[in-house]
N, C-alpha and C positions, 0 to 999 in steps of 0.2 A: 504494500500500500504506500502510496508516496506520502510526502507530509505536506501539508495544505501552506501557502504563504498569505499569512497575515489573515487577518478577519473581518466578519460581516463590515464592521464598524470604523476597522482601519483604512486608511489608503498606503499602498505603496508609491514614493517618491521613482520606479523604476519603469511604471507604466507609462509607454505612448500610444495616442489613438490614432489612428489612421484612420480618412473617412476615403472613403473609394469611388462616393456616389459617381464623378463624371466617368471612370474608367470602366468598373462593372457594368454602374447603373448607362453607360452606352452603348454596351451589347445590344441594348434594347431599343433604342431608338439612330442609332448608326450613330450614336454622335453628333445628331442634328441640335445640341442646347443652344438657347439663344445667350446671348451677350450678357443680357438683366441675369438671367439665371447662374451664368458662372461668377459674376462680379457678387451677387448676393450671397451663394455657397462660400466664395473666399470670405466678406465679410462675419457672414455668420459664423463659419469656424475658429475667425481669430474673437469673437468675440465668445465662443461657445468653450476656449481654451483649446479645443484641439491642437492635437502636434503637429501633424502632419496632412497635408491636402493633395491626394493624386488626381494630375490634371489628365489622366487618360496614357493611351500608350505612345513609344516611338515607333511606330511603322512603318515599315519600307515605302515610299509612293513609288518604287517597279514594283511592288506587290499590290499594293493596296490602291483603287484609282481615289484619288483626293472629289473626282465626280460622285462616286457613291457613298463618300462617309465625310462628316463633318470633322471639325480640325484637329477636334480629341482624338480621333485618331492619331495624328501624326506630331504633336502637339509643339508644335512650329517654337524656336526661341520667341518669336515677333511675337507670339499669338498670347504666350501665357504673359512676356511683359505689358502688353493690352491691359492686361487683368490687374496683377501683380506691382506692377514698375519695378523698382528696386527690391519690393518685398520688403519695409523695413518693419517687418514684424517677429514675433516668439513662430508664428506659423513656419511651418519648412514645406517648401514644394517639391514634389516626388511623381517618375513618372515610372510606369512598366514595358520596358524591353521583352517580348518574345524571342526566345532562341529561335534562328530558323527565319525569322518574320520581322529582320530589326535590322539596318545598315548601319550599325552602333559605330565602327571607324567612322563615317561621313555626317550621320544623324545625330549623335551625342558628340558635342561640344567640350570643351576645355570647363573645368566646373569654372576658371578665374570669367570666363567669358560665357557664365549662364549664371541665370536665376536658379535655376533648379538645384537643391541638396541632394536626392535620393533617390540613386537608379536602382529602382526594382528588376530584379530577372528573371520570368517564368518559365521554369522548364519540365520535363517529362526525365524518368529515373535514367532512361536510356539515348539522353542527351546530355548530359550531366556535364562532359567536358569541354563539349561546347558553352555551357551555361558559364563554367569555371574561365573560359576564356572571356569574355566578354562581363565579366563581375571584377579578373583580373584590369582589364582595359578602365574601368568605371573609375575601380580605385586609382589606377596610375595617373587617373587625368585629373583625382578629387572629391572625389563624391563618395558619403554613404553608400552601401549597397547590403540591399536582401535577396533573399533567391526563393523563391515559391517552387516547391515539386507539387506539382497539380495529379490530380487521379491519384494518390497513395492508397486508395481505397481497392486498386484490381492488382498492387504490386506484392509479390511476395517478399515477406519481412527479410529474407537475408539479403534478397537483392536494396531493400530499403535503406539498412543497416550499412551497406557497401556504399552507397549513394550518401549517404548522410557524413560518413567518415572522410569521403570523398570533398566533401563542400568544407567541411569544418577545419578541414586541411586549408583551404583556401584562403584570401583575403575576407571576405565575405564578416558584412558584420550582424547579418541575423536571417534564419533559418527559419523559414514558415512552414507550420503543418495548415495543411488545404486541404479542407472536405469538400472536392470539386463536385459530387455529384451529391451530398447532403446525403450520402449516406449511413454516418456514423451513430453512435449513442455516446452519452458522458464515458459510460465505462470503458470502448475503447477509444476515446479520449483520452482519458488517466492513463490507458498503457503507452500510446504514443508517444503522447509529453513526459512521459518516463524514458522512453526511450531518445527520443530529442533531445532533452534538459541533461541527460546523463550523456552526451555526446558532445556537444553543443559545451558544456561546463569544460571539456579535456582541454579546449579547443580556446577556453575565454568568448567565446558568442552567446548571444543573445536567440529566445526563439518570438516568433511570431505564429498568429493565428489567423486563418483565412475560412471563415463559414458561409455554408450555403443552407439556405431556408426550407430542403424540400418536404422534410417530416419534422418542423415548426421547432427545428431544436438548433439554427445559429446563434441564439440569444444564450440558449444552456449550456451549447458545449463550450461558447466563447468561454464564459464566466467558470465554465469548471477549468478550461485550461488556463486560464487567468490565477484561479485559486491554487493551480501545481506549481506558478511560477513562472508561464509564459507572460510574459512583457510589451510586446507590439501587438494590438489588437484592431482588426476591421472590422467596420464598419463601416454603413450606405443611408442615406439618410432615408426615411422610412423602407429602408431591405431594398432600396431601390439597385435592382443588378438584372446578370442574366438568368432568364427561367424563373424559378423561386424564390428570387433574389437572395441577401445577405440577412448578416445579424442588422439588426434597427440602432441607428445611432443613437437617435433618444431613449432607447431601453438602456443601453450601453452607458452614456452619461446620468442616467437613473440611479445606477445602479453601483457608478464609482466615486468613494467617497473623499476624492481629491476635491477641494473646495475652488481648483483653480476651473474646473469644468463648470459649464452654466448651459443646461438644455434650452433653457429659455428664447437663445438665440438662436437654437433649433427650428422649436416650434413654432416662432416667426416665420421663418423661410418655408416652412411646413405650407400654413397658413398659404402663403403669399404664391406658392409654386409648385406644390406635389398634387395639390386638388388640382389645378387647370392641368397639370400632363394627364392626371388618368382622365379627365373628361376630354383631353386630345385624341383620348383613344389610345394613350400608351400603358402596356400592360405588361405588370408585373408581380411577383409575389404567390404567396401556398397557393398549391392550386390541386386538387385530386392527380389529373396526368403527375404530377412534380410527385407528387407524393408515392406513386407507384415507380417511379425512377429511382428514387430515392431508396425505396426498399429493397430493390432489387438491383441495386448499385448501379445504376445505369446512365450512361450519359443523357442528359436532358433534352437535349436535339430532338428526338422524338416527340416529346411529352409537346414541347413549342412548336410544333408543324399540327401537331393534335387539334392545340386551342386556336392556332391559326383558321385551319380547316374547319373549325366552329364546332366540332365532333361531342357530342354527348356520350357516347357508346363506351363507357367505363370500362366493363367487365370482358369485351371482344380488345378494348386496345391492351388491356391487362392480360390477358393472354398471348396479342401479340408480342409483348415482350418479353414475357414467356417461353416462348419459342424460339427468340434472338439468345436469350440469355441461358438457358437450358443445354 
């Protein structure tokens, strides 16, 4: 059993929040926010105490056409000093690199010559050294850097284990466990963050937490890997992400008893900007398809082409999955 850090009642001085919303939460709409929206998210989080604001990923534009996705995709130096200017706040800006998906030599800057503190790196177990190069690159040039192994949920523990040894070797200043498909429960939570936290410590790194909403547990398992000792926490401001979305930022600052956090300025922006996207018709959040992904550890892809297609038919698409996964 691990030993729990700290109590209901205390905060730890070691947590930072991450809020994700424009990066996740633009899965869902390509990235199309408007201007008011990202200028108001920045406001609100410096004044909500958050640590950290990810303004979306660096994308290739030979991969990705700049015609079909708005700028958080690619998230231009021009685009986020728009926003930002100098940045002369306690806020840190942070973007996510795809391995595979990122022209990190051409697209990531010199940190002296960007706004941005902290390049995020997503990658998959059997890409790792790829991910180690370009985490390597981040830091030479300046910058913080995390590394997200996304899907750990279909990987077998030794090769986990090998991967994880692998990163903590590296420069790399903190190590996300990612329940990409919201497949988890607390209990294997606790064994993860055992296993991270006791790697991660050989090493002097820090770990980080990345939840998805499918079976309504990003909010639980954040807080129980919170309570083993994980440090970097995500969060979307109301779960706004892809499929199921995330843990809810204002449960998240609910629920953390650092005084320098204030929901309040949350739920202004709430207010002001989550109601008008879902009556734009942007859709996100638990949804039964999600929840049948989620139990069956299944990539979500599905379950979003489901509610796209308008589909009611529960218990036939529940066995269609069934069948993929079987």
């Amino acid at each position: 059993m691990s030993d729990r850090q700290g109590s209901l009642v205390s905060f730890r001085p070691d947590i930072k929040v991450v809020d994700c919303t424009l990066r996740d939460g633009g899965l869902v709409n390509n990235f199309e926010f408007s201007d008011d929206f990202v200028k108001d998210l920045y406001l609100a989080n410096i004044r909500a105490g958050v640590d950290y604001m990810e303004f979306g990923y660096k994308a290739s534009k030979e991969i990705f056409s700049p015609d079909k996705f708005g700028k958080w995709k690619f998230c231009d130096e021009k685009d986020i000093r728009k926003v930002v200017g100098d940045n002369k706040t306690d806020l840190k800006i942070s973007v996510m690199a795809d391995v595979g998906r990122t022209d990190f030599h051409k697209d990531i800057l010199n940190r002296k010559d960007s706004v941005i503190d902290l390049v995020r790196v997503a990658t998959y177990t059997n890409t790792i050294p790829a991910a180690i190069e370009m985490l390597e690159d981040a830091k030479k040039k300046g910058y913080e850097t995390t590394v997200n192994i996304m899907a750990v949920s279909k990987v077998p523990l030794d090769d986990l284990t090998d991967g994880l040894e692998l990163l903590a070797q590296s420069s790399v200043d903190v190590i996300y466990l990612v329940d990409s498909f919201g497949a988890f429960y607390p209990e294997q939570i606790e064994r993860l963050c055992d296993k991270y936290l006791n790697i991660a410590a050989k090493h002097n790194k820090k770990v980080g937490m990345h939840a998805h909403n499918n079976q309504q547990l990003a909010f639980a398992n954040t807080i129980e890997a919170l309570s083993l000792g994980v440090s970097y926490l995500d969060a979307t401001v109301s779960g706004m992400g892809r499929g199921a979305g995330n843990c809810y930022m204002e449960l998240l600052l609910s629920f953390l008893r650092n005084p320098k956090y204030n929901k309040i300025a949350i739920l202004n922006f709430i207010e002001k900007h989550i109601q008008k996207l879902k009556e734009d018709g942007i859709v996100w959040g638990f949804d039964i398809p999600y929840l049948m992904t989620g139990i069956l550890n299944s990539h979500p892809s599905s379950a979003i082409q489901f509610i796209k297609d308008k589909r009611n038919d529960y218990s036939m698409f529940y066995q269609e999955l069934m069948d993929n996964v079987l």
